[in-house]
DSSP file (Angstrom, degrees, kcal/mol; ACC not computed):
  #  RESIDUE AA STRUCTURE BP1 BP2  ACC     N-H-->O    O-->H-N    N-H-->O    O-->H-N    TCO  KAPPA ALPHA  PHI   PSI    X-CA   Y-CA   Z-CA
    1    1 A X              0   0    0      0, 0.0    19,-0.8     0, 0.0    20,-0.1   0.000 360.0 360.0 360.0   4.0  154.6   95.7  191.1
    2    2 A X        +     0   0    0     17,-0.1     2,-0.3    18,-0.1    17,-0.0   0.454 360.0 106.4 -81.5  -2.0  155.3   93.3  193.7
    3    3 A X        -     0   0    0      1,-0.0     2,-0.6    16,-0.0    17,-0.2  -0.620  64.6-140.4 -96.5 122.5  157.6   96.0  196.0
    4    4 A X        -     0   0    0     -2,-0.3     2,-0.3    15,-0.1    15,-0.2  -0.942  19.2-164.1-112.5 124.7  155.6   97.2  199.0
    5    5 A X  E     -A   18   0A   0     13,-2.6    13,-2.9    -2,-0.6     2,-0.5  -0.823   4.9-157.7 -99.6 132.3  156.3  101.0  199.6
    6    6 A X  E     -A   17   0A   0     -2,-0.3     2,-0.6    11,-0.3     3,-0.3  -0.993   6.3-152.6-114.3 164.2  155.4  102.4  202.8
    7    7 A X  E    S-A   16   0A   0      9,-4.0     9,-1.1    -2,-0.5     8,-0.6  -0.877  71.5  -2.7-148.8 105.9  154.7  105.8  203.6
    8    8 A X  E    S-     0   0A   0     -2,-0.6     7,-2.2     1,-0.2     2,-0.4   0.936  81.6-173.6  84.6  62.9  155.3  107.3  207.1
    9    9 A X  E     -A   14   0A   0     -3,-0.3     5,-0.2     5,-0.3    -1,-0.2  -0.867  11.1-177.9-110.7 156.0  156.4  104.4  208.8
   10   10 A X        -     0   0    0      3,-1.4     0, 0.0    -2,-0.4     0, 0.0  -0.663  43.9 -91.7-141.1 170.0  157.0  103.9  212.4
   11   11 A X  S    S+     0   0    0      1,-0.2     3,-0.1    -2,-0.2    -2,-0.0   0.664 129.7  27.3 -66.2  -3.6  158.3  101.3  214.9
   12   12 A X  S    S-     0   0    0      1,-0.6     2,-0.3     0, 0.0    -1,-0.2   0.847 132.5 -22.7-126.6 -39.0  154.8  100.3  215.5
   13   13 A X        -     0   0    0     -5,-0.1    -3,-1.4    13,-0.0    -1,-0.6  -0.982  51.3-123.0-167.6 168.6  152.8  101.2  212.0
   14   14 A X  E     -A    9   0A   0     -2,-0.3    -5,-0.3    -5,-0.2    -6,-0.2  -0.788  25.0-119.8-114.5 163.9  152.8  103.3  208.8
   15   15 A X  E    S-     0   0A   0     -7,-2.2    11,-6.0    -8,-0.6     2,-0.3   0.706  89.7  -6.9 -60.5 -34.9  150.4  105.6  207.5
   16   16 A X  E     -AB   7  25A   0     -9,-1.1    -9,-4.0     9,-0.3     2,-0.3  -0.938  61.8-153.8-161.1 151.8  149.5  103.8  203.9
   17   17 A X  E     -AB   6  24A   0      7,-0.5     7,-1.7    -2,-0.3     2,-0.8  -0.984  12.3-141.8-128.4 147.6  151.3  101.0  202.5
   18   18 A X  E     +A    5   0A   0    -13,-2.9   -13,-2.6    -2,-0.3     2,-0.3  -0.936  35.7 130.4-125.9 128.6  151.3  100.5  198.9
   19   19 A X        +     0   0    0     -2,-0.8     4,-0.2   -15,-0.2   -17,-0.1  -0.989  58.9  22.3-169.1 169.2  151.0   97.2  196.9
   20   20 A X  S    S-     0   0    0    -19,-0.8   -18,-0.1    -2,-0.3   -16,-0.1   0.492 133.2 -48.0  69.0  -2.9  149.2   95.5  194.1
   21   21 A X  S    S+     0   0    0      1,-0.2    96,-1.6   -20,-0.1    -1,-0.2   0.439 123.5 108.7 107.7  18.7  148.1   98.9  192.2
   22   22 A X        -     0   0    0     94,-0.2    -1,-0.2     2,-0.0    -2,-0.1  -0.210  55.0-158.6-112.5-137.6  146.9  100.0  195.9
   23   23 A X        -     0   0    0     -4,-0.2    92,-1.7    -5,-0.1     2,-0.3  -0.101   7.8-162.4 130.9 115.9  147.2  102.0  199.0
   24   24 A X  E     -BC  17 114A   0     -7,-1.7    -7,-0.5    90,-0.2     2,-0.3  -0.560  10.0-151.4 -72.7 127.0  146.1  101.5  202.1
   25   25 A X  E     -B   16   0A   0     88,-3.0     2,-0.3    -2,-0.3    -9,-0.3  -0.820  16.8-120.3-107.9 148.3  145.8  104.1  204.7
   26   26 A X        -     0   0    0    -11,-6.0    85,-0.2    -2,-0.3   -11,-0.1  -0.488  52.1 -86.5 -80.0 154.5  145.9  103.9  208.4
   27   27 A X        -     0   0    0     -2,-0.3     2,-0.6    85,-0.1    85,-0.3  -0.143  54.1-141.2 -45.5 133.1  142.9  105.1  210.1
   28   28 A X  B     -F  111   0B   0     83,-4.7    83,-0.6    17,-0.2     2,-0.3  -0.658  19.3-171.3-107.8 132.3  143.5  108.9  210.4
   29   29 A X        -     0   0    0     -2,-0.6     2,-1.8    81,-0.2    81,-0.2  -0.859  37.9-109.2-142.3 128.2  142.5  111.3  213.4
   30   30 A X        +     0   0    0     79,-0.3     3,-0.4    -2,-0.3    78,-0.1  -0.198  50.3 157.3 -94.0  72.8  142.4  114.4  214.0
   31   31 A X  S    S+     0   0    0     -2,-1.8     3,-0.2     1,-0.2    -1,-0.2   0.690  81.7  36.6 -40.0 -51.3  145.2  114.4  216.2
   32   32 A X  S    S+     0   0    0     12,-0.1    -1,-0.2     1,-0.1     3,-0.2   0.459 117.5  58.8 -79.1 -11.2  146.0  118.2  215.8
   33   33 A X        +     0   0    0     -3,-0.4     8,-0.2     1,-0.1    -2,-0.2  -0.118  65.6 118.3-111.4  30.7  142.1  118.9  215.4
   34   34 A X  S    S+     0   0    0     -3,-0.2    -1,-0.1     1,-0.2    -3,-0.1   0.816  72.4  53.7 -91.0  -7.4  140.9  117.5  218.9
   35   35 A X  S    S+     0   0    0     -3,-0.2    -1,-0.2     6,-0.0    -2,-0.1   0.894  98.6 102.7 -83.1 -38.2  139.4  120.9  220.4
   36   36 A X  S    S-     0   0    0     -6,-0.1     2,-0.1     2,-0.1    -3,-0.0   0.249  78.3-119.4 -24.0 163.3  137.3  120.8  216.7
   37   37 A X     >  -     0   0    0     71,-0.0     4,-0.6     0, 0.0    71,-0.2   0.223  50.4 -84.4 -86.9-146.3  133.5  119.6  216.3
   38   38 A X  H  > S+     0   0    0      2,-0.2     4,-0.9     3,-0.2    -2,-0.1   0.464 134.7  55.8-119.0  -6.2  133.1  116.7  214.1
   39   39 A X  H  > S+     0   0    0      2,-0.2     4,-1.5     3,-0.2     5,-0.1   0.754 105.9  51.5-103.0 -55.2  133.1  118.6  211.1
   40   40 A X  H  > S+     0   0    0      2,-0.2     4,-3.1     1,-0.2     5,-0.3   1.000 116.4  41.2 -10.3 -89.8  136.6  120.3  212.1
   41   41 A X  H  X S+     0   0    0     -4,-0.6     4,-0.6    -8,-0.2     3,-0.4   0.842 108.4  59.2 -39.2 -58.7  137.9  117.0  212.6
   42   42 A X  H >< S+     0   0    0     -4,-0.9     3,-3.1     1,-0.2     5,-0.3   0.903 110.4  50.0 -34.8-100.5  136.1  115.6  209.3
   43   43 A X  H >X S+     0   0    0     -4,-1.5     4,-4.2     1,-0.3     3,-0.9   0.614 110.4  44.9  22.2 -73.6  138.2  118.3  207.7
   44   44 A X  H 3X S+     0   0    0     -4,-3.1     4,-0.5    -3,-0.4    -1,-0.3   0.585 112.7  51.1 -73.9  -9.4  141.6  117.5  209.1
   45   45 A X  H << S+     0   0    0     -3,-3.1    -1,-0.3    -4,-0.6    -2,-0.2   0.043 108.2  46.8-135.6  15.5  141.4  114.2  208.6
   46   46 A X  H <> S+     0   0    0     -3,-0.9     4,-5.5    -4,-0.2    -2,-0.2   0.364 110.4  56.6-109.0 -65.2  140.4  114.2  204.9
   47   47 A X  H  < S+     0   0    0     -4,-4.2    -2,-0.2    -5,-0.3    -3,-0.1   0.887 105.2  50.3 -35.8 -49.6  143.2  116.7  204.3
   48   48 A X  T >X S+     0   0    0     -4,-0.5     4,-1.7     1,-0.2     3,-1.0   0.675 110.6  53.1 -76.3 -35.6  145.7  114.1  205.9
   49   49 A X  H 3>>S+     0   0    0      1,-0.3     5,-0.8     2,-0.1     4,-0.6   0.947 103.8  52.1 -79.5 -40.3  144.3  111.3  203.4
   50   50 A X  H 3<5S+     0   0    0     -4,-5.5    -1,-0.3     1,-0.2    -2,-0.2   0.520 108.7  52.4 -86.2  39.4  144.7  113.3  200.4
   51   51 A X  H <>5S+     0   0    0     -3,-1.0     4,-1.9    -5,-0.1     5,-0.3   0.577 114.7  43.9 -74.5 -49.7  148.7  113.8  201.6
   52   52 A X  H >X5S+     0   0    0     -4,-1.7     3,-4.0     2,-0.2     4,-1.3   0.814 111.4  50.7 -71.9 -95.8  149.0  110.1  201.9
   53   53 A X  H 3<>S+     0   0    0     -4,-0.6     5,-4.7     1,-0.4    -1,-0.2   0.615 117.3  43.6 -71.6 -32.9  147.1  109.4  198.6
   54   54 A X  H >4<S+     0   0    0     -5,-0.8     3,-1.0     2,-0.2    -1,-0.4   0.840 110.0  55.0 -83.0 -32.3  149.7  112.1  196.9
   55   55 A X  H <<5S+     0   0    0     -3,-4.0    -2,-0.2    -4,-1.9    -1,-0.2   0.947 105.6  50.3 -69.1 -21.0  152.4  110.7  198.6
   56   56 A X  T 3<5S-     0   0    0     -4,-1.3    -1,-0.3    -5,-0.3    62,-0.2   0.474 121.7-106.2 -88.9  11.6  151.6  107.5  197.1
   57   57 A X  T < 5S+     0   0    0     -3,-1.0    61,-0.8     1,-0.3     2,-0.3   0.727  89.4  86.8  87.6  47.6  151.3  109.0  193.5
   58   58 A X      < -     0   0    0     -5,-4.7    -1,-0.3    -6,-0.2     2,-0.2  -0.842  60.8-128.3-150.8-153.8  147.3  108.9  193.4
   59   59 A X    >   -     0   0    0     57,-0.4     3,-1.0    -2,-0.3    -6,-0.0  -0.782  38.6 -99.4-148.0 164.4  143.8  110.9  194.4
   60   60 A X  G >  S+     0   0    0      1,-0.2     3,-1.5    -2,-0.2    28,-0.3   0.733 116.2  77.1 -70.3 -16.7  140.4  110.7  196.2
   61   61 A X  G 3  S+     0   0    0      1,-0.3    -1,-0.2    26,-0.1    27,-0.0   0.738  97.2  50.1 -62.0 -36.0  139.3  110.1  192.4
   62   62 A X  G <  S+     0   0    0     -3,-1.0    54,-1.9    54,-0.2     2,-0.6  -0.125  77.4 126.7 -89.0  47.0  140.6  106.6  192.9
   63   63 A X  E <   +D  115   0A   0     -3,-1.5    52,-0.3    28,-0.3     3,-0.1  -0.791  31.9 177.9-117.1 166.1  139.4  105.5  195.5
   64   64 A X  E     +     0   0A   0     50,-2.9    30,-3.1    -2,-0.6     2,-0.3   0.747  65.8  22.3 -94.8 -17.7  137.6  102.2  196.2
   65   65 A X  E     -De 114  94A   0     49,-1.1    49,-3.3    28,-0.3     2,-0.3  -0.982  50.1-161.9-159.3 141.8  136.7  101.9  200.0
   66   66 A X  E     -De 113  95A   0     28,-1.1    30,-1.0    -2,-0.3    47,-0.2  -0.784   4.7-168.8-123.2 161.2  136.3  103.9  203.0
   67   67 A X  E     + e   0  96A   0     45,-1.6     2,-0.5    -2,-0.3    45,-0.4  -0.613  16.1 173.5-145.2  63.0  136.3  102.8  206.3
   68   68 A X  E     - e   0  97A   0     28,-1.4    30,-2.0    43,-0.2     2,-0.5  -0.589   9.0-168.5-104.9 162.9  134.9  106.0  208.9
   69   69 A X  E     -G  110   0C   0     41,-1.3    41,-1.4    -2,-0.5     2,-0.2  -0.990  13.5-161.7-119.2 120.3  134.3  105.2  213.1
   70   70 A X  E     -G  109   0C   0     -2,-0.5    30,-2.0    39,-0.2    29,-0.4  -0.784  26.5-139.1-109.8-177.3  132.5  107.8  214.9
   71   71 A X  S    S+     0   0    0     37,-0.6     2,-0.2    -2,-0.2    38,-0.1   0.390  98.3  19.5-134.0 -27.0  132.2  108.6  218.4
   72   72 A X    >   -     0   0    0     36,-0.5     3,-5.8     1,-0.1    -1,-0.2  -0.551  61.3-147.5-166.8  92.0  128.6  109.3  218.2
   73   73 A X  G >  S+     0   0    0      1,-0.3     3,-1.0    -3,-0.2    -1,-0.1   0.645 102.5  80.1 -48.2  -9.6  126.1  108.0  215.0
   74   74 A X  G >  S+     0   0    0      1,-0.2     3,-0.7     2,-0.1    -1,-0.3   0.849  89.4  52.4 -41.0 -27.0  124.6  111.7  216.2
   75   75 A X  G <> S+     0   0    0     -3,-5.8     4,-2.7     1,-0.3    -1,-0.2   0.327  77.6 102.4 -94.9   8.7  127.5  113.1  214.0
   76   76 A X  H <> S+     0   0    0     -3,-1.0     4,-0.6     2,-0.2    -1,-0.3   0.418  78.3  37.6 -80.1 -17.8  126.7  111.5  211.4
   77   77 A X  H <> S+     0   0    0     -3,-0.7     4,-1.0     3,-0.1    -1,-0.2   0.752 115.9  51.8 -77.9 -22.6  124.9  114.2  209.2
   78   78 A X  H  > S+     0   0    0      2,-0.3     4,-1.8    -4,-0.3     3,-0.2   0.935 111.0  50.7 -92.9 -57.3  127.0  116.8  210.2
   79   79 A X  H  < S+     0   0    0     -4,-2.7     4,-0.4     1,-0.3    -1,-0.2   0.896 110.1  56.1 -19.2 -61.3  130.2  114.1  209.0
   80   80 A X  H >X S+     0   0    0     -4,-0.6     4,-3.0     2,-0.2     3,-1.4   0.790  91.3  60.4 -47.3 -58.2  128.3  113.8  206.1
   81   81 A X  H 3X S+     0   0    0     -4,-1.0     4,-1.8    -3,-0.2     5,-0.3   0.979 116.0  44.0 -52.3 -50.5  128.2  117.5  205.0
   82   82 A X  H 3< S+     0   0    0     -4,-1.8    -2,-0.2     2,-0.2    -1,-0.2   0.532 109.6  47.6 -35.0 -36.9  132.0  117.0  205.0
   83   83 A X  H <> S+     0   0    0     -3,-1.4     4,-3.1    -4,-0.4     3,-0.5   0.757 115.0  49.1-108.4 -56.2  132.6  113.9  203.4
   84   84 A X  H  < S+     0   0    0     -4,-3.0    -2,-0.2     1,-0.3    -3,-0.1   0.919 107.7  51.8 -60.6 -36.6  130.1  114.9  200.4
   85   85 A X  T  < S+     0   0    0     -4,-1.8    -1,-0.3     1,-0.2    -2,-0.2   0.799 118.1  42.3 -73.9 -23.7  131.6  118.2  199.8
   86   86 A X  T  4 S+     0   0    0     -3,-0.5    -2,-0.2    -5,-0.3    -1,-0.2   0.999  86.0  99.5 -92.8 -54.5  134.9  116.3  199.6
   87   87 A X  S  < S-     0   0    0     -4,-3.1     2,-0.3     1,-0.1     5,-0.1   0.255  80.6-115.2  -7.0 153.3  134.1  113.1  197.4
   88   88 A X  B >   -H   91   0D   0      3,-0.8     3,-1.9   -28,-0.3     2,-0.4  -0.845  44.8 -96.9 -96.6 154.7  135.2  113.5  193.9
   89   89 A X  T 3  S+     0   0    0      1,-0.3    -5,-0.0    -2,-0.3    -1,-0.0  -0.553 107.9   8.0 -80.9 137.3  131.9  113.4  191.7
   90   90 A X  T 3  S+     0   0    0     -2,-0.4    -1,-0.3     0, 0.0    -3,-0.0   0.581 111.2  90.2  76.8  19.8  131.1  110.3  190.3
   91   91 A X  B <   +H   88   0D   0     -3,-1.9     2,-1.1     2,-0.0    -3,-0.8  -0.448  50.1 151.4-144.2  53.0  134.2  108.5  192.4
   92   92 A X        -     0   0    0     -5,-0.1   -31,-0.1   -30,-0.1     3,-0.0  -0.752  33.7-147.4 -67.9  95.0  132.1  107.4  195.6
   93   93 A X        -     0   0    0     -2,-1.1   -28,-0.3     1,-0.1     2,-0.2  -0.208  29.7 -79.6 -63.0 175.1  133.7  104.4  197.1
   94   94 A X  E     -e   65   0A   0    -30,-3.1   -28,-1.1     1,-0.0     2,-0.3  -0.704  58.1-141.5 -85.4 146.6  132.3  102.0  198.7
   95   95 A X  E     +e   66   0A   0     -2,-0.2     2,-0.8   -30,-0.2   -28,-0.2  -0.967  29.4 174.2-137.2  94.7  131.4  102.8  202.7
   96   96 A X  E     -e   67   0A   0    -30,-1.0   -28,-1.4    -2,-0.3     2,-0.3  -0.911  15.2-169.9-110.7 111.5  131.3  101.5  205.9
   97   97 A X  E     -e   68   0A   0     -2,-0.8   -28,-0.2   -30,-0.2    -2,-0.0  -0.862  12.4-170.9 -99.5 147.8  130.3  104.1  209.1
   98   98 A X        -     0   0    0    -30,-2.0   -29,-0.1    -2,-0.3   -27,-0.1   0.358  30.8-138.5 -93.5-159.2  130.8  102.9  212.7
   99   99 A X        +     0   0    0    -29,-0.4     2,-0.3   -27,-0.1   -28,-0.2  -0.103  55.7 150.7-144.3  98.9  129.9  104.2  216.1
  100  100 A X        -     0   0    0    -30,-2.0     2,-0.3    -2,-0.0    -2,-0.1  -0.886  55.3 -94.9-113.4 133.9  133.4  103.2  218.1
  101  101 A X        -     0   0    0     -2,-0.3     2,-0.1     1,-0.0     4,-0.1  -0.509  43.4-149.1  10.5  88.9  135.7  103.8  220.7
  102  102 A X        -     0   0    0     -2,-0.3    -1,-0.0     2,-0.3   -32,-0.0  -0.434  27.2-107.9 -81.5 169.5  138.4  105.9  219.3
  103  103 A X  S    S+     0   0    0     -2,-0.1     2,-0.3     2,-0.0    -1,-0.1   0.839 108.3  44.3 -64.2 -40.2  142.3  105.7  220.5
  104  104 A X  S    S-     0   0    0      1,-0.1    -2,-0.3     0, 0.0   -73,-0.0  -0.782  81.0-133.4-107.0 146.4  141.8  109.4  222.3
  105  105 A X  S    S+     0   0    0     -2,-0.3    -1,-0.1     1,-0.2    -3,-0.1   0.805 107.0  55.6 -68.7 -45.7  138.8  110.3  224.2
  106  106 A X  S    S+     0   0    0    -75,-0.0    -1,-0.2     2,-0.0   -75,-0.0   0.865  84.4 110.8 -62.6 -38.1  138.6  113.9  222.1
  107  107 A X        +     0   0    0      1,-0.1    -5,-0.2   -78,-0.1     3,-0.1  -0.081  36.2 172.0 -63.7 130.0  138.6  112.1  218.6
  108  108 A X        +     0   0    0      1,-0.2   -37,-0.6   -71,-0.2   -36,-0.5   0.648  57.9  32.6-101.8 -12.3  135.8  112.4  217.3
  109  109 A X  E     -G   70   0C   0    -39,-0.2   -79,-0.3   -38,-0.1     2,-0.3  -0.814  47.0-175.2-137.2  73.1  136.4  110.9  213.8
  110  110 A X  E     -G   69   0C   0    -41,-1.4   -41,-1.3    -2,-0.2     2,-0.4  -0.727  13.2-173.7 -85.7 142.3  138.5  108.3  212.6
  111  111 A X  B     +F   28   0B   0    -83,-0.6   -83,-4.7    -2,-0.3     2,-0.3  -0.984   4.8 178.4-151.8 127.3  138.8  107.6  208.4
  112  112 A X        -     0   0    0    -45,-0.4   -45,-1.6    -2,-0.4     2,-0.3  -0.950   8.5-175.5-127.6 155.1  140.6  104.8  206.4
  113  113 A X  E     - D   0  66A   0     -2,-0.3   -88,-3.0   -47,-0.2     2,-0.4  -0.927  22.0-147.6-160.4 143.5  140.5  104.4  202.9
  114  114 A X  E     +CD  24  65A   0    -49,-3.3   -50,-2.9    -2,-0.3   -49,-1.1  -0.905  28.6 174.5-129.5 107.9  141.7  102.1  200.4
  115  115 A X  E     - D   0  63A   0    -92,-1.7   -52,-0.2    -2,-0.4   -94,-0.1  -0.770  26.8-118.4 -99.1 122.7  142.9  103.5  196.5
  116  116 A X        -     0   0    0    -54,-1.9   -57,-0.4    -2,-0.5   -94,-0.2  -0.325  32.1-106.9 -81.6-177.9  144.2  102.5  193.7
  117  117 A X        -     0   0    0    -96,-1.6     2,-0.2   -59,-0.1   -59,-0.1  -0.391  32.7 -97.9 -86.0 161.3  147.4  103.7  192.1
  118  118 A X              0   0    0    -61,-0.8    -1,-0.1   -62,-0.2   -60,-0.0  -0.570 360.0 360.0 -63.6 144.3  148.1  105.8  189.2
  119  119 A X              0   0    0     -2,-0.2    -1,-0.1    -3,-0.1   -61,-0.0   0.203 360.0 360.0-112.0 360.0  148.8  103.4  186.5
């Protein structure tokens, strides 16, 4: 368990890296989803973690920590409709929301998340 996997890596960063029984994701944004609302975006960018959390052999059911940045604490209920519908019930991680700067001027939504592995 000491072999660090990463998944979707690039010259510069990967998408999750996996070590200790975890996996990290990078913050995700809705890169393909920028003419979307914040709810759009919420959406696309949820999808995209649970690809990384399957590529890494686990689920939103593990996870322990979220990490989301918005562009405007206005979006923040509307995030929210998003985020609840998606949580698994009774597997809420623990949460930190932002109001940030994103890398693109269109993002509205950035989300990183930290899971454990399938055992």
């Amino acid at each position: 368990m000491n072999d660090i996997t990463r998944i979707d890596s690039g010259p510069r960063m990967s998408q999750a890296v996996c070590f200790g029984g975890l996996v990290h994701t990078a913050g995700q944004g809705a890169i393909h989803s920028v003419d979307e609302d914040v709810q759009g975006q919420t959406r696309a960018v949820l999808e995209a973690i649970d690809g990384l959390l399957e590529a890494a052999g686990t689920d939103k059911t593990k996870l322990l920590t979220a990490q989301i940045w918005l562009t405007s604490m206005e979006d923040f209920a509307a995030m929210n409709e998003v985020w609840d519908a998606w949580v698994a019930p009774g597997a809420a991680p623990t949460r930190a929301c932002v109001e940030s700067k994103l890398a693109l001027p269109s993002l509205k939504v950035e989300i990183a998340v930290t899971a454990a592995l399938n055992s």
